[in-house]
C-alpha positions in Angstrom: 80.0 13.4 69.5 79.1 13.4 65.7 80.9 10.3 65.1 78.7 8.7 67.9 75.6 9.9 66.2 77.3 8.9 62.8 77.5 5.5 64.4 73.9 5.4 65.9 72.7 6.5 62.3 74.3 3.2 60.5 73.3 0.8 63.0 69.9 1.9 62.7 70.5 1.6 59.0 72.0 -1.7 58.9 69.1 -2.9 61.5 66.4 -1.6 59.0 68.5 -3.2 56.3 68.0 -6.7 58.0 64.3 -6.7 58.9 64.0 -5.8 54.8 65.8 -7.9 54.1 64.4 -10.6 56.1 60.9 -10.0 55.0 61.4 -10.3 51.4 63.3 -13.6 51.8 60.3 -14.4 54.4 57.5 -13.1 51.5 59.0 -15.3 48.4 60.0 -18.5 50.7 56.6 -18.1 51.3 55.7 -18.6 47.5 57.6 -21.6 47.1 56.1 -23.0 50.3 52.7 -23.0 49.9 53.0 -25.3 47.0 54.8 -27.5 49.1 52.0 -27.2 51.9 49.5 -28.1 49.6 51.2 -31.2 48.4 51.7 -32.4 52.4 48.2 -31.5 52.7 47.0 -33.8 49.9 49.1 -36.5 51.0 48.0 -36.4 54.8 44.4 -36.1 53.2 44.3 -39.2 51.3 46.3 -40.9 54.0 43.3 -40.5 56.2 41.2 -41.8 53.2 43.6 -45.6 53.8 46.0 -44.3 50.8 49.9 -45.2 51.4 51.5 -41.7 51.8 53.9 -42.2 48.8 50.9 -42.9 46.8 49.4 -40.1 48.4 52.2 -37.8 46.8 52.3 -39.5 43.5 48.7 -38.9 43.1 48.8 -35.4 44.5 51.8 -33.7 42.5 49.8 -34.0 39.6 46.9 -32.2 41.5 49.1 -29.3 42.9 50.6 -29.1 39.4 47.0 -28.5 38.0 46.0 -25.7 41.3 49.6 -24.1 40.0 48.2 -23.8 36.4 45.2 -22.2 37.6 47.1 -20.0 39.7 49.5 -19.0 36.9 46.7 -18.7 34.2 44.1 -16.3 36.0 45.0 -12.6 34.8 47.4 -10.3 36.5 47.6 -13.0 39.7 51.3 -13.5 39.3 52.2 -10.0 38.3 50.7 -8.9 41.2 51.9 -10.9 43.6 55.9 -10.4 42.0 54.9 -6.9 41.5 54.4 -6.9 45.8 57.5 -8.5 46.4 59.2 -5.7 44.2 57.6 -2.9 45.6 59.0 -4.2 49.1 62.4 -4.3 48.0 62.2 -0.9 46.5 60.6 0.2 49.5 63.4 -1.4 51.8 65.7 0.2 49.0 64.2 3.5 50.0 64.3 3.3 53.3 67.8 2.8 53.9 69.4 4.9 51.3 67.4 7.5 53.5 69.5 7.1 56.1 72.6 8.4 53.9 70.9 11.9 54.0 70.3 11.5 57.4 74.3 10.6 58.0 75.6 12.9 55.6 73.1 15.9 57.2 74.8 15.0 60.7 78.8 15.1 59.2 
């Protein structure tokens, strides 16, 4: 019966592993998206002014580039938004090596 529980105890573990796991790849894709977003926005935007969407993007790259320079200049911004995506993989981190104790308790 203990290597049942054993068993229950890691696949809990390696589910909790995956949802982490997911939602850190979820939270920095997101980072590297949103430029993107804005750069399909801008294009769509000055498609609907009559602008040719390739024009569109050559006029808006340099636009996101300046929003991204804003973003990166104001104080603490970026070092808090890195410093959320590293507090949930420490959390995650945390959470499943908790599971060891839990495993080892049940041995």
């Amino acid at each position: 019966m203990k290597k049942v529980n054993v068993a229950l105890v890691r696949l809990v573990q390696f589910v909790v592993f995956i949802i982490f796991t997911f939602v850190v790849i979820v939270y920095f894709g997101a980072m590297v998206l949103i430029p993107l977003d804005a750069l399909v926005m801008i294009s769509k935007l000055l498609g609907v002014m009559g602008i040719n969407t390739f024009v569109g993007v050559i006029i808006g790259l340099p636009i996101v580039g300046y929003l991204g320079k804003m973003v990166y200049e104001t104080p603490g911004l970026v070092a808090m938004i890195m410093g959320t995506g590293m507090d949930l993989m420490k959390t995650g981190k945390d959470k499943v090596e908790a599971f060891n104790e839990i495993a080892e308790s049940i041995k």
